[in-house]
VEXSEGU-499143 format. One record per residue (C-alpha): z, x, y. Coordinates in steps of 0.05 Angstrom, whole numbers, padded with zeros to 5 digits, always signed. Layout:
! VEXSEGU-499143
ZXY ...
! end
This chain:
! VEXSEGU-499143
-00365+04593+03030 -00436+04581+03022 -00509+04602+03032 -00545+04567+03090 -00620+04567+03081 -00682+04523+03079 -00714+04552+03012 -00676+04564+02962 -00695+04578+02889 -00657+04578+02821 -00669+04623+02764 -00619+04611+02710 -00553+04607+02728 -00582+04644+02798 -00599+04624+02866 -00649+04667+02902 -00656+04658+02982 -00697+04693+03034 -00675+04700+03109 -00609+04664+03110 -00545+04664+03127 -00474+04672+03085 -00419+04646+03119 -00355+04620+03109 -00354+04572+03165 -00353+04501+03139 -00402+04460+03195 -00468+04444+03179 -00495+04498+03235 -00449+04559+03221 -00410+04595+03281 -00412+04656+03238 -00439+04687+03189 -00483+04750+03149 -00551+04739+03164 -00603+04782+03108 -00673+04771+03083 -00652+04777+03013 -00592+04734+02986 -00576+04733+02907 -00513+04676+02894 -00484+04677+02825 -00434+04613+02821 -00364+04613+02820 -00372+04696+02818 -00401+04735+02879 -00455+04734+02929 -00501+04797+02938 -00541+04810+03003 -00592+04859+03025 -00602+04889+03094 -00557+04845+03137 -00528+04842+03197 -00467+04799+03232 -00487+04736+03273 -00441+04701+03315 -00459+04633+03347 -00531+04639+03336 -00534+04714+03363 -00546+04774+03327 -00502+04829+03332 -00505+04905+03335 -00465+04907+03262 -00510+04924+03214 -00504+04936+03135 -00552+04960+03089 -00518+04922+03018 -00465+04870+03013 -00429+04849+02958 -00374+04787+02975 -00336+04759+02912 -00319+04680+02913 -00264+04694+02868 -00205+04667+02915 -00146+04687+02869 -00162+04758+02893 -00110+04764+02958 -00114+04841+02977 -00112+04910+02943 -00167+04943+02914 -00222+04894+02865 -00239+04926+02804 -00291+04903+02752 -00276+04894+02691 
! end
């Protein structure tokens, strides 16, 4: 999992990017992925996105969100995720 982007800045233990793309995908030029403007990644925790939408091989699609929240906590399998 990972943040593909060309600017990325750090602010603590924070990483700040602007118009990129989280994806799972592991090539350098993603297949897929959440394209937003705003991308906040805190380490070994979650990622948090802004307006997004899905992008498949380059192309955006009609899916749109308006907030994402992804967790890069791997134990969690299925079921629901509450904090703690």
């Amino acid at each position: 999992m990972g943040v593909v982007n060309d600017s990325i800045k750090q602010a603590n233990d924070e990483f700040y990017a602007q118009d990129g793309i989280f994806t799972t995908c592991d090539h350098e030029v993603p297949h897929f992925g959440v394209r937003s403007n705003k991308q906040k990644v805190i380490p070994d925790k979650e990622v948090i996105v802004g307006p997004s939408n899905v992008e498949i091989m380059g192309i955006p699609t009609p899916l749109w969100i308006p907030f994402g929240f992804f967790p890069l906590n791997i134990e969690q399998k299925s079921g629901f995720n509450f904090s703690s």
